[in-house]
BAFI-3210 file (N, C-alpha, C; in Angstrom, 3 decimals, decimal comma, padded with zeros to 6 digits):
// residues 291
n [1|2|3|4|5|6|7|8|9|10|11|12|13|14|15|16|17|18|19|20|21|22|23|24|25|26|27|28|29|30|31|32|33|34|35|36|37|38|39|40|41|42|43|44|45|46|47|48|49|50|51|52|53|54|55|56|57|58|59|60|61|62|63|64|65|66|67|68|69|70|71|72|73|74|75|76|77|78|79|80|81|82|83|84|85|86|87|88|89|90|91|92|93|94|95|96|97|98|99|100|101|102|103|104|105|106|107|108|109|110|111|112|113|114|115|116|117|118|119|120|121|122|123|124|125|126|127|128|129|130|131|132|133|134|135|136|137|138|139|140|141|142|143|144|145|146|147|148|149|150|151|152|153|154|155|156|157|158|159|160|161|162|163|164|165|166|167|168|169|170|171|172|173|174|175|176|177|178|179|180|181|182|183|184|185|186|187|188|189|190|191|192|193|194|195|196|197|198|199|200|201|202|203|204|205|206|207|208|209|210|211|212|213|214|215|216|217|218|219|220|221|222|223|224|225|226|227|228|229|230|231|232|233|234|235|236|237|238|239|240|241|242|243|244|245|246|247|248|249|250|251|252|253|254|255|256|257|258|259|260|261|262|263|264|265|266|267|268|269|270|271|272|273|274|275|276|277|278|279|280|281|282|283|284|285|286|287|288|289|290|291]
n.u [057,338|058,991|061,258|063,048|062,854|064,718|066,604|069,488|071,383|074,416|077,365|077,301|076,925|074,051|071,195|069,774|072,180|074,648|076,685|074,692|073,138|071,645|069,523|069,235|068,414|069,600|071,766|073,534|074,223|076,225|075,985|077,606|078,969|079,043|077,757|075,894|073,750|071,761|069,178|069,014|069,973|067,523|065,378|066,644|066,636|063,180|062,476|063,345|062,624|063,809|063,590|064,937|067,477|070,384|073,077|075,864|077,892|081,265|083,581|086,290|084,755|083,046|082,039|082,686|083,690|081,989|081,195|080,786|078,545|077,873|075,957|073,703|074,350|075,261|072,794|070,328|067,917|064,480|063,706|061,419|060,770|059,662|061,692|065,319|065,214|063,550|064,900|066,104|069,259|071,966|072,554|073,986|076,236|078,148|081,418|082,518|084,845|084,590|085,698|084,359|081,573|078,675|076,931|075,149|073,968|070,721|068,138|067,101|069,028|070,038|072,094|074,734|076,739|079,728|080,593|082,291|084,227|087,260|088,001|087,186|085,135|084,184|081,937|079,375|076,174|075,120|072,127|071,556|068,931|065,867|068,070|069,648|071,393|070,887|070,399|070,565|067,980|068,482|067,128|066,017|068,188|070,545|072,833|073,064|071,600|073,813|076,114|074,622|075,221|078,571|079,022|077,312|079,503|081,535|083,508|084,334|082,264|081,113|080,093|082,082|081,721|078,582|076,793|076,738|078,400|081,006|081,960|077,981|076,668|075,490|072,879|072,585|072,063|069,272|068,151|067,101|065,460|065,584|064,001|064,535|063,060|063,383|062,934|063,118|064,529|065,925|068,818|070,108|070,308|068,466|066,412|064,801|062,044|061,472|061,126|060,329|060,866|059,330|057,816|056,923|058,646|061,226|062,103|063,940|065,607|069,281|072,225|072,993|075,487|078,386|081,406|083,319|084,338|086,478|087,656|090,957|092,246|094,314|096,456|097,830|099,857|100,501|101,658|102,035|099,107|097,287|098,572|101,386|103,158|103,439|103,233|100,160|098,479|095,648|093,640|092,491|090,406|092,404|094,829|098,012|101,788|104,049|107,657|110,269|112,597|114,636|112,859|111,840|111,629|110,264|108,710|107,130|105,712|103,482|101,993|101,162|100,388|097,443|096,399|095,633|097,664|099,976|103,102|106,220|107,812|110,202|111,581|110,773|112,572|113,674|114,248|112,732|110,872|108,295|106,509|106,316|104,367|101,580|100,371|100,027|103,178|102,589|104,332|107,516|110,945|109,739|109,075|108,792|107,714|106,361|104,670]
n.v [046,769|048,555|046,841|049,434|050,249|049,245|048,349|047,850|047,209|046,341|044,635|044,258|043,339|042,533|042,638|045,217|047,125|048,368|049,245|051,052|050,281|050,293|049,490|049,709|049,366|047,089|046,829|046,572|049,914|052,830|054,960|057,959|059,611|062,567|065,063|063,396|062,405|061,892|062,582|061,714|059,118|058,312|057,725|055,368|053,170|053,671|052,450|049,962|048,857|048,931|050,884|053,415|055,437|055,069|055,908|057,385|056,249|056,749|057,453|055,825|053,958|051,006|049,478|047,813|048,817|049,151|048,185|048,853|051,482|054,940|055,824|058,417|061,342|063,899|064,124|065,035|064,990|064,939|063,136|061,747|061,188|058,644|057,064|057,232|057,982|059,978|062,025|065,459|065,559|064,828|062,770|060,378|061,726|061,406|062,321|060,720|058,225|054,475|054,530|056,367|055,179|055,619|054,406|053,301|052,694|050,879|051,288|049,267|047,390|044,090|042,467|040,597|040,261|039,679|041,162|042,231|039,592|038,183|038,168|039,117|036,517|035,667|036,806|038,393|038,016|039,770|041,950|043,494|045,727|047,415|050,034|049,556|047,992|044,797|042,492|038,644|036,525|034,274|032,290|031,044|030,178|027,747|024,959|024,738|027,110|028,936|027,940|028,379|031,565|031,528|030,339|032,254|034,436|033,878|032,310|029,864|026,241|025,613|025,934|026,382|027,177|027,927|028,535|029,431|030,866|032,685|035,583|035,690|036,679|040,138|041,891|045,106|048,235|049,245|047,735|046,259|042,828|040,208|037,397|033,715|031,433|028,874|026,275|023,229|023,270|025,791|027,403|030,136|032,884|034,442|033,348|032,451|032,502|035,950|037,476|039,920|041,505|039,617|038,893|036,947|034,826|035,448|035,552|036,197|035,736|036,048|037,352|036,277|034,658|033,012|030,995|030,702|027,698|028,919|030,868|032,085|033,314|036,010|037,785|040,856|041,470|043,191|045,188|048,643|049,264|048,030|047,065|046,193|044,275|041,404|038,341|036,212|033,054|031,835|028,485|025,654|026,689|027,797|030,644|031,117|031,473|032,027|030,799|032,118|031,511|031,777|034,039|036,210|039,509|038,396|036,682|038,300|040,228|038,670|038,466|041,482|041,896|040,236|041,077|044,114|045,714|047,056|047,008|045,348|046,815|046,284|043,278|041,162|039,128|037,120|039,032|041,181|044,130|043,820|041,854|038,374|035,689|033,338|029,886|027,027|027,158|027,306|027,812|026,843|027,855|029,452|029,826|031,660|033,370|036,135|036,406]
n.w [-120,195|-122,805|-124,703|-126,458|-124,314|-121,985|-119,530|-117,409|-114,238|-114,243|-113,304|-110,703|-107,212|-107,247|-108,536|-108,071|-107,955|-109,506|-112,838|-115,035|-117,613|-120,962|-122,965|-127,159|-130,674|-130,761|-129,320|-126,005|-124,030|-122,361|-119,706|-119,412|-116,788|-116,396|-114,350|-113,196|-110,931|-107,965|-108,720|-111,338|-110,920|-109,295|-111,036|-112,629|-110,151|-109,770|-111,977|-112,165|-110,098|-107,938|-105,304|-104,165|-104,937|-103,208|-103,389|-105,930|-108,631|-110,623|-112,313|-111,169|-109,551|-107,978|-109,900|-112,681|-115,710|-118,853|-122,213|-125,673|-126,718|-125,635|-124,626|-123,676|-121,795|-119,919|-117,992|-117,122|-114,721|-113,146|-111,609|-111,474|-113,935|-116,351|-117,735|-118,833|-121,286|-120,860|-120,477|-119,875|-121,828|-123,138|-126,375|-127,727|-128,305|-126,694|-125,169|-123,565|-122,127|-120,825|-118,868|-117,228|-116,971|-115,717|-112,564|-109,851|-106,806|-105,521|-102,892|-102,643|-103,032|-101,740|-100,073|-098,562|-095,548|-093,373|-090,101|-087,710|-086,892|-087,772|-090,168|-093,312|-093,448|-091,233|-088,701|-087,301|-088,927|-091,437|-093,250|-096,362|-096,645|-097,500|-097,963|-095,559|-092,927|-091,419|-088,681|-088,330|-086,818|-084,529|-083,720|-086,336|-087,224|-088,890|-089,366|-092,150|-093,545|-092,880|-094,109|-096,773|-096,520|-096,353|-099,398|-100,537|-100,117|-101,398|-099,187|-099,113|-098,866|-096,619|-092,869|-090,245|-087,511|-086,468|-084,129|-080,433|-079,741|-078,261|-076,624|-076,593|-079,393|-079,965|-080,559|-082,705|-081,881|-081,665|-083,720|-086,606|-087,058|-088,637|-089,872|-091,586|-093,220|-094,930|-097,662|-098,696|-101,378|-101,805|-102,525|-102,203|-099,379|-100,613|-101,710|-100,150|-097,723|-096,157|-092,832|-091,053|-087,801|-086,259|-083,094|-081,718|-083,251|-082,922|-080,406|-077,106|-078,471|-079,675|-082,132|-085,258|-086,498|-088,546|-088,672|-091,367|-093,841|-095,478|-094,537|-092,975|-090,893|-089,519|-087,663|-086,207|-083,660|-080,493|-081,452|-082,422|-083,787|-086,190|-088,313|-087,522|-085,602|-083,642|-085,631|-085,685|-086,232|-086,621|-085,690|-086,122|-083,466|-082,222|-081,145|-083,008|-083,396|-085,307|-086,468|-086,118|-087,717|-090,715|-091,381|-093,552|-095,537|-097,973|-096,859|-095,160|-096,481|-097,628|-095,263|-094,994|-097,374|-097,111|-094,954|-095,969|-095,377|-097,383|-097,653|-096,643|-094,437|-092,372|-090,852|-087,542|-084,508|-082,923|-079,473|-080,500|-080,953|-080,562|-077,741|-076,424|-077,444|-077,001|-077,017|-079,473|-081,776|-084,993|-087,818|-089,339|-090,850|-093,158|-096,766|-098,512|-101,542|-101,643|-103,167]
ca.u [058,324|059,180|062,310|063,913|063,312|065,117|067,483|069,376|072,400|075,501|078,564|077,342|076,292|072,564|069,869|069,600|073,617|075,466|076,966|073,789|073,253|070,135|069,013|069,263|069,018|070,044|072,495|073,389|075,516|076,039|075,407|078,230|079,086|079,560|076,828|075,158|073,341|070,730|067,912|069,343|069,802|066,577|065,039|066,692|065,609|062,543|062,439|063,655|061,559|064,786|063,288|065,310|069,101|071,236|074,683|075,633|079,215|081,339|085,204|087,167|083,615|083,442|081,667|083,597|083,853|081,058|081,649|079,475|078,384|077,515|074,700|073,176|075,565|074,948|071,481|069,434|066,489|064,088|063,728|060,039|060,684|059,618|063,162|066,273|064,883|062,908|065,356|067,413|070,904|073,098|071,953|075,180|077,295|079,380|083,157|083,010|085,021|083,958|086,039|083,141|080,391|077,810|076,645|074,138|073,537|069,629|068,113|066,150|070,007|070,324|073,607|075,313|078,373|080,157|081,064|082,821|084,579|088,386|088,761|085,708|084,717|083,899|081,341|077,887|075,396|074,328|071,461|071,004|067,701|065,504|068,645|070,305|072,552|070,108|070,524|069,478|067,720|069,749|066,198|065,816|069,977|071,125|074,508|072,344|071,734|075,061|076,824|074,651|075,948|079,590|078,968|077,125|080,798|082,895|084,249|083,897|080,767|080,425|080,468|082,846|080,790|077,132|076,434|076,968|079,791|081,309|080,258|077,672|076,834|074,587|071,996|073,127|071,451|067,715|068,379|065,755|065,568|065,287|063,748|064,320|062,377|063,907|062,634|064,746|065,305|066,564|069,985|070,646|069,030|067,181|065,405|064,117|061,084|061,709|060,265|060,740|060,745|058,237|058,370|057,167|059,833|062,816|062,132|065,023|066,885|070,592|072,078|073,331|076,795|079,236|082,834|083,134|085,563|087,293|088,154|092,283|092,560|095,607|096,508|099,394|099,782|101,823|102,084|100,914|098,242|097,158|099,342|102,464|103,411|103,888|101,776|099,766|097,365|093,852|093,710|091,740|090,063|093,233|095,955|099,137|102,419|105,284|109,299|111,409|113,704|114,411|111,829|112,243|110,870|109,288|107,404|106,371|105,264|102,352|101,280|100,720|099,469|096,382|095,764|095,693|098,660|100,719|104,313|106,910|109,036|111,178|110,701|111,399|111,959|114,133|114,652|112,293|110,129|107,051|106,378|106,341|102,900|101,012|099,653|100,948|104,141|102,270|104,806|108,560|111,435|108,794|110,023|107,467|108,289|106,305|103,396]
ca.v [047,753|048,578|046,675|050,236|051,894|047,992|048,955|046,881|047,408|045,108|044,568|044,471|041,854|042,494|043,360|046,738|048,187|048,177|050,396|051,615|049,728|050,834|048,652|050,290|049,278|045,852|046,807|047,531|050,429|052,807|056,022|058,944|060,009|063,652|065,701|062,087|062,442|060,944|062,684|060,972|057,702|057,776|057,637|054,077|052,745|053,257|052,167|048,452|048,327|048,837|051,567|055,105|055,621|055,428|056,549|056,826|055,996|056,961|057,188|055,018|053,407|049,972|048,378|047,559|049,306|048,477|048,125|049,234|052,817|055,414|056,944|059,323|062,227|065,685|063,914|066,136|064,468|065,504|061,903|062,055|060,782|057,416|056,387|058,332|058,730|061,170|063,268|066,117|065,294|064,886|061,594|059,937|062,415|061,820|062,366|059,937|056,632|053,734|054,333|057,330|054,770|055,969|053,649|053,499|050,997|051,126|051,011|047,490|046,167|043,014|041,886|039,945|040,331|039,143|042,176|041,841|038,767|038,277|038,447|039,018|035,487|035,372|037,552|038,338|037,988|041,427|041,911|044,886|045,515|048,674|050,615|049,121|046,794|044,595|041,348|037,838|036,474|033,117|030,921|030,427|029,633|026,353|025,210|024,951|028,510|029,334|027,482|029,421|032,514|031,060|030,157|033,518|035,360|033,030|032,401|028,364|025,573|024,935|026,450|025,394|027,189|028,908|028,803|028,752|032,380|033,353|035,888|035,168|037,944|040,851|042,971|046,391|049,105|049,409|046,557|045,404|041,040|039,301|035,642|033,537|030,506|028,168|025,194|022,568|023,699|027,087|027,574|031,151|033,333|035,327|032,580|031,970|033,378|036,570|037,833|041,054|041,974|039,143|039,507|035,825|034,204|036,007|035,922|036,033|035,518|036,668|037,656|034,827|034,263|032,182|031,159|029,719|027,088|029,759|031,540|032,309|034,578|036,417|039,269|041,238|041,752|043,509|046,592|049,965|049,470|046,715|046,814|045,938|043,293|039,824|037,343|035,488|032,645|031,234|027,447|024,340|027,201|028,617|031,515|030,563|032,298|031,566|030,630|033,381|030,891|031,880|034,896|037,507|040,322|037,972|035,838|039,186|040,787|037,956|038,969|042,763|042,021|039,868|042,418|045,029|046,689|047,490|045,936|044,848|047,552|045,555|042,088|041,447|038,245|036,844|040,070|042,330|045,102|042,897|040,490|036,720|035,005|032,141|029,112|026,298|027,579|026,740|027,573|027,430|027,453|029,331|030,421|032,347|034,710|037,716|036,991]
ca.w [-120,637|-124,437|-124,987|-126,662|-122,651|-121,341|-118,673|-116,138|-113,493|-114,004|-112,926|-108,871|-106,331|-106,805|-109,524|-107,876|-107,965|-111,103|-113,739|-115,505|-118,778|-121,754|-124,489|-127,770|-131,414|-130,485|-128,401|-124,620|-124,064|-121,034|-119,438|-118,629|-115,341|-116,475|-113,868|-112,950|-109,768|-107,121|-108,820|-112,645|-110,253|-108,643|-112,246|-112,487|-109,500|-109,397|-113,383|-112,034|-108,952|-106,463|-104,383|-103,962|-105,279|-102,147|-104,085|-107,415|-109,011|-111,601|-112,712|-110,113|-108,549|-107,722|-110,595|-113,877|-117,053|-119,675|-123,863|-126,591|-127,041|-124,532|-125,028|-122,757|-121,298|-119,184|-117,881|-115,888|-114,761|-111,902|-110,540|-111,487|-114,819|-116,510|-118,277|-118,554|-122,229|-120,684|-119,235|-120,655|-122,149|-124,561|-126,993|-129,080|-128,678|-125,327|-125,329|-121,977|-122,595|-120,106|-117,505|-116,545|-116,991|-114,482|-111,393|-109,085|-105,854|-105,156|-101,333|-102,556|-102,928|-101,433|-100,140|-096,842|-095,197|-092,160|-089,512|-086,259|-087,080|-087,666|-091,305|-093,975|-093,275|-090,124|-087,829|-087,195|-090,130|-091,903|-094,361|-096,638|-097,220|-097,599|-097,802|-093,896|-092,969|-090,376|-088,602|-088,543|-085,582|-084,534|-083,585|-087,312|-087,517|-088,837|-090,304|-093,731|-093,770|-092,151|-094,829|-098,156|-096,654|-096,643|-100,298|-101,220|-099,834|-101,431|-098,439|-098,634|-098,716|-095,005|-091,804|-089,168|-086,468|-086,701|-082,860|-079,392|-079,955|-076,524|-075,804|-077,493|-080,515|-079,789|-081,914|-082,443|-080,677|-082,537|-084,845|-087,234|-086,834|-090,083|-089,609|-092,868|-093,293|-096,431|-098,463|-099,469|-102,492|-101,649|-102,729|-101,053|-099,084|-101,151|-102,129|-098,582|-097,051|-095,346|-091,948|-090,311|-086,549|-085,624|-081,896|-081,409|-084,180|-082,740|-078,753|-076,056|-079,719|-080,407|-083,797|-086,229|-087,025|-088,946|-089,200|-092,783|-094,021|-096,508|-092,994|-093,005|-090,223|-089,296|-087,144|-085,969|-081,937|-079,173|-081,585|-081,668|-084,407|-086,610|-089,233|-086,896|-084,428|-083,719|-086,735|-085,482|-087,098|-085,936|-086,311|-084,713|-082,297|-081,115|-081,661|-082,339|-083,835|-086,629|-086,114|-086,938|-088,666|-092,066|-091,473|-093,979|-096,225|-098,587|-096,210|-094,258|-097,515|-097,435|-094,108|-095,159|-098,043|-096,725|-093,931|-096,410|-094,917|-098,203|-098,087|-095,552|-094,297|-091,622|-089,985|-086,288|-084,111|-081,333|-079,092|-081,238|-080,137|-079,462|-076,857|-076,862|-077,980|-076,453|-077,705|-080,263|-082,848|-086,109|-088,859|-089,182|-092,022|-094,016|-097,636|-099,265|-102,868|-101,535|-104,218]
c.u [058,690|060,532|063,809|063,734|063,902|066,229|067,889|070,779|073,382|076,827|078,525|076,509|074,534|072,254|069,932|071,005|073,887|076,134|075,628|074,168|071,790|070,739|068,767|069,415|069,914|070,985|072,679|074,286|075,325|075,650|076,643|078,446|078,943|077,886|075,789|075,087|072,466|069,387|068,181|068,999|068,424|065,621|065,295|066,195|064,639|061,706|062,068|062,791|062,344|064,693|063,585|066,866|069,730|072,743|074,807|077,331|079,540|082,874|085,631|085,786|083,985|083,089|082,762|083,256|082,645|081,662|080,121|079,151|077,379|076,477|073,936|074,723|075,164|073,706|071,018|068,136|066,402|063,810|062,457|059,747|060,791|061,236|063,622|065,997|064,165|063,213|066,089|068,498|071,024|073,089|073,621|075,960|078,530|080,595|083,508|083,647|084,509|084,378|085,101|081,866|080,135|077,183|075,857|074,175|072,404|069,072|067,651|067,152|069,926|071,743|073,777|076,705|078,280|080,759|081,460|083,771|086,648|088,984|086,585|084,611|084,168|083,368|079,464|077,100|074,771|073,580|071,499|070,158|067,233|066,484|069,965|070,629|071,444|070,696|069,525|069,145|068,176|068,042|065,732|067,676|070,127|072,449|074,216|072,174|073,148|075,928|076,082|075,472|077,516|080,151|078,616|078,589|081,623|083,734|084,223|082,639|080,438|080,693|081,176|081,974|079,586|076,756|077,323|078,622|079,868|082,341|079,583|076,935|075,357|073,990|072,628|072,227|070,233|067,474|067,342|066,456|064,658|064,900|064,037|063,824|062,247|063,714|063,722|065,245|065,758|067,848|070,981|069,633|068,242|066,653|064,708|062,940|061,478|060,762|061,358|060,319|059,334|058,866|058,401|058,852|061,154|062,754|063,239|065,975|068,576|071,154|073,330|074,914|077,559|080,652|082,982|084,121|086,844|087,915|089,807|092,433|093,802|095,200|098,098|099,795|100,663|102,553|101,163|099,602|098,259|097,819|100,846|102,530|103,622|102,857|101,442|098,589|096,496|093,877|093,137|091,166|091,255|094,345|096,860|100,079|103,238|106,647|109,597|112,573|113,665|113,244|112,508|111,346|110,115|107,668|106,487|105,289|103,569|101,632|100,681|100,118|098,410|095,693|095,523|096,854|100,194|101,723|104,771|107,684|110,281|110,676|111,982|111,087|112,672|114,932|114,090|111,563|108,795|107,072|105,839|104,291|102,918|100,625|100,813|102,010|103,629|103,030|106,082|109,597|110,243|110,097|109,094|108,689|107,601|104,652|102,247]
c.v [047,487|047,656|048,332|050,926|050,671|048,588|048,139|047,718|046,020|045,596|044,482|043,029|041,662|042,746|044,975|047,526|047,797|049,122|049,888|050,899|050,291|050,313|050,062|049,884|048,111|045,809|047,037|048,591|051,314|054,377|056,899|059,693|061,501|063,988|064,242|062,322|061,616|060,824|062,038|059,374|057,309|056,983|055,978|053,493|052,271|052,501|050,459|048,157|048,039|050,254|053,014|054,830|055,879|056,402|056,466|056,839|056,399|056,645|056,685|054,516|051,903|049,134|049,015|048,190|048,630|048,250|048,232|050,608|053,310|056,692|058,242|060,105|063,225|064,839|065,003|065,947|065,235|064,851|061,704|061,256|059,370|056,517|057,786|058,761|060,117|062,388|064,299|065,664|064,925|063,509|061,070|060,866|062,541|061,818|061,658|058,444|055,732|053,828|055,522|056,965|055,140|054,353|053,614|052,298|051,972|050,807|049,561|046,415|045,218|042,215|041,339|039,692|039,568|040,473|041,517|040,839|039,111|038,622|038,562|037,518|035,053|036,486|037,252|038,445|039,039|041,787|042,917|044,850|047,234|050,105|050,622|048,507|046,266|043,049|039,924|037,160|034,915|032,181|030,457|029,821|028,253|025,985|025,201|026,292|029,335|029,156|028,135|031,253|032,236|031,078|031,525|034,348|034,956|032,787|030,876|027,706|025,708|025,927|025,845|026,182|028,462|029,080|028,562|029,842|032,928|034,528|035,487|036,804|038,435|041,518|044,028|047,206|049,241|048,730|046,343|044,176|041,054|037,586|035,413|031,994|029,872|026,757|024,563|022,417|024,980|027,077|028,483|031,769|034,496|034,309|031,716|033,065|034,413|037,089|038,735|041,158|041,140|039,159|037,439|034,641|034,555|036,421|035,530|035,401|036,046|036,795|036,418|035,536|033,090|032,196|029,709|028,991|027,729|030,707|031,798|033,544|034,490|037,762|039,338|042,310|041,968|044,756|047,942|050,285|048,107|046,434|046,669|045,356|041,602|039,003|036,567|034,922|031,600|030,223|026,914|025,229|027,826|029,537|030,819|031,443|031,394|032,010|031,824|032,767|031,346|033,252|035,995|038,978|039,721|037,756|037,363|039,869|039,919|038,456|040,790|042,965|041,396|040,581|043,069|046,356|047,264|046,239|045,853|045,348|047,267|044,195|042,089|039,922|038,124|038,329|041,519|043,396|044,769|041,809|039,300|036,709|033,962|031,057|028,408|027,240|026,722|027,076|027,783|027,378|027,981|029,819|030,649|033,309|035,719|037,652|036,165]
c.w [-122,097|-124,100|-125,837|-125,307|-121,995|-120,558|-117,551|-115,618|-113,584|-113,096|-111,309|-108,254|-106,459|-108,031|-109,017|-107,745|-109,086|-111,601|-114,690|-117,526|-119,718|-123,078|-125,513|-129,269|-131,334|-129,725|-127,201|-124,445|-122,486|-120,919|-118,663|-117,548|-115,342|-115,905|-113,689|-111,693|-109,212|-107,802|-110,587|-111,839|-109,972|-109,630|-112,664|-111,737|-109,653|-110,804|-113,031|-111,155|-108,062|-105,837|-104,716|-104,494|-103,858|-102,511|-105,493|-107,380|-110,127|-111,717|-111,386|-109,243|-108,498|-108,645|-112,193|-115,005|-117,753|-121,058|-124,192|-126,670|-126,183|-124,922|-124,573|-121,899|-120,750|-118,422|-116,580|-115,600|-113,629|-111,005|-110,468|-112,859|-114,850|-116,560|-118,550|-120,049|-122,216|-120,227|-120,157|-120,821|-123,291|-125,371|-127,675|-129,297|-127,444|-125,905|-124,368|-123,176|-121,554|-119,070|-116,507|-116,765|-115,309|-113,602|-110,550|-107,804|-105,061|-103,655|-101,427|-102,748|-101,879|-101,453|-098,484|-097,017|-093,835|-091,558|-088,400|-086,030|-086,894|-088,893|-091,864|-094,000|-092,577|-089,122|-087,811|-088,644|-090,133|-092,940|-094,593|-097,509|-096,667|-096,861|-095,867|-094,091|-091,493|-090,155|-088,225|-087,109|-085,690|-084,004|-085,446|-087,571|-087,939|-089,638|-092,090|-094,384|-093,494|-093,601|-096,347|-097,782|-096,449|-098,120|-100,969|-101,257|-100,557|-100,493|-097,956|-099,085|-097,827|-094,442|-090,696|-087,999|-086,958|-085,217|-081,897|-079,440|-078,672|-077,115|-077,550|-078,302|-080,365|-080,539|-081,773|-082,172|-081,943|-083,859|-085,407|-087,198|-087,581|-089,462|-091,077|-092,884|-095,155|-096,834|-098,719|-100,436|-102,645|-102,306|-102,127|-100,336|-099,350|-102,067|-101,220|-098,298|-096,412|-094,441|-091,098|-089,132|-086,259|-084,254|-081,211|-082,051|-083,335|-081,178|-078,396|-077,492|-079,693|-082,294|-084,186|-086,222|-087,672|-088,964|-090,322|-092,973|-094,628|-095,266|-092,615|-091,948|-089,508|-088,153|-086,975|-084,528|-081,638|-079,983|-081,704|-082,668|-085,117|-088,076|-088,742|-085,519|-084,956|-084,541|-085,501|-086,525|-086,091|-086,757|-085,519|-083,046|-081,534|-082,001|-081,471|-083,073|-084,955|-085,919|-086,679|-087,871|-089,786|-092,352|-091,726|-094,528|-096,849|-098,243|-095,687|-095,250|-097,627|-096,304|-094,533|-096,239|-097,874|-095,825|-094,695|-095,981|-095,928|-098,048|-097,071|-095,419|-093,408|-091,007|-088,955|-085,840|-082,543|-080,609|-079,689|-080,172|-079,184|-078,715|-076,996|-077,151|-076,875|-077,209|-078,645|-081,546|-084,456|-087,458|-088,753|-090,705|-093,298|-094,963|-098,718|-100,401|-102,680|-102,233|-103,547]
res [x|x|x|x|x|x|x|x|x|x|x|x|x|x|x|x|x|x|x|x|x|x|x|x|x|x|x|x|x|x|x|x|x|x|x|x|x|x|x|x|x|x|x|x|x|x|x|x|x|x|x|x|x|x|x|x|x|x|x|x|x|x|x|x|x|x|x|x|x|x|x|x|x|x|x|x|x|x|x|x|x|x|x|x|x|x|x|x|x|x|x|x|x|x|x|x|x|x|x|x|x|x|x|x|x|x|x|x|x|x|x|x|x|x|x|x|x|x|x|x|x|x|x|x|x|x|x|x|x|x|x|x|x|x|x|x|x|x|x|x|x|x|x|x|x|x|x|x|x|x|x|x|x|x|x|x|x|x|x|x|x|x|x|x|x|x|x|x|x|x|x|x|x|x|x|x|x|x|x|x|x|x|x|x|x|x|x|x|x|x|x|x|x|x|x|x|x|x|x|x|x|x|x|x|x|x|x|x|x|x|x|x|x|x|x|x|x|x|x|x|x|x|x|x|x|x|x|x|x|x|x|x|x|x|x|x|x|x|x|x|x|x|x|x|x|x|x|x|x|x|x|x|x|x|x|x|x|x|x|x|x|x|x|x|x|x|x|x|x|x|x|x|x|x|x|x|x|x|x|x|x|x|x|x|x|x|x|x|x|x|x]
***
């Protein structure tokens, strides 16, 4: 590739998502959201060698603002074309500022999450690969692999458990099974061997899971949705609850904001609406500032 057609995706978990970047005149700058579509996207893609454009992004998307000068604007490609040099639009003359840098996340992204779990830390292991979210088959599992996807999440080094999940964790209905087979110098795992739907590799298998050390799980039980009820916190394998002593708006304000449940519109304890808890009383006399 010329260095003036150089083109990469930043600001995202992968080589293949980003906000849309193009070498230029020594510089990188970006590409305007204004009429930016699948068939402009696909054009990237398949530029980098990440497949098909699944989505594209723009003002309020998930990847970050760029700097430097925005070059390309209106684009109207046909998704057929080499580089977006090749496409119709508007050269050095946008009126976009950065917050309508254009975006893209390609099907050849590469990313892993945790689903099913209790908090983002903790569930079944989920690859995304040729545009799916697929899982991993648990006869290659070990707390070595368990523990880079811990590290890939930020969600910790280690794993406090990789096996042996009651019940124990099922494929989802027409699942593709990922084997990954890793050297000992791997670091994550996309720098492991991958193997798809071998039938021998992944017999009478189940799907992988972890619960990582970075793992803080909370909930909020005995009300009518999950943004209201009694706290509870997950510790040493078991639920347990918090004193009402001293339990106010501040402290509660923590709890709704780690759920994602906004702020703390009343707190409730001895004689409230929800019913008692089980298990050890793990915090009392708290005295939290809210932040």
């Amino acid at each position: 590739m010329f260095r003036s057609q150089a083109m990469r995706l930043a600001g995202g978990s992968d080589r293949c998502a980003g906000r849309v970047e193009l070498w230029r005149s020594g510089r990188w700058g970006t590409v305007c959201d204004d009429h930016w579509d699948l068939q402009d996207a696909d054009v990237v893609c398949t530029q980098l060698g990440c497949g098909y454009a699944l989505s594209v992004t723009g003002q309020g998307g998930p990847f970050p603002p760029g700097r430097g000068p925005v070059y390309l604007d209106d684009l109207n490609c046909t998704g057929k074309e080499d580089n977006l040099w090749s496409c119709p639009a508007v050269v050095d003359e946008s009126d976009c500022g950065h917050k309508e840098d254009a975006g893209v996340t390609c099907s050849e992204m590469r990313a892993v999450r945790l689903t099913g779990g209790l908090d983002r830390c903790s569930g079944r292991v989920e690859i995304h690969r040729n545009g799916s979210w697929v899982s991993v088959c648990d006869n290659c599992w070990n707390e070595r692999l368990a523990s880079m996807v811990c590290t890939m999440l930020e969600c910790g080094t280690e794993a406090i458990q990789f096996s042996q999940f009651v019940p124990p964790l099922d494929y989802n209905k027409n699942d593709t099974q990922w084997y990954y087979s890793c050297s000992s110098n791997a670091q994550n795992l996309w720098q492991c061997r991958e193997i798809i739907n071998n039938p021998h590799l992944c017999k009478n298998s189940k799907a992988s899971g972890v619960i990582c050390n970075g793992h803080q799980a909370m909930r909020l039980a005995g009300g009518s949705d999950r943004c209201a009820g009694r706290v509870e916190l997950w510790r040493s394998g078991r639920w347990g609850t918090v004193c009402d002593d001293h339990w106010d708006l501040q402290d509660a304000d923590v709890v709704c904001a780690q759920l994602g449940c906004g702020y703390a519109l009343s707190v409730t304890g001895q004689g409230g609406p929800f019913p008692p808890g089980r298990g050890p009383v793990y915090l009392d006399d708290l005295n939290c500032t809210g932040k």
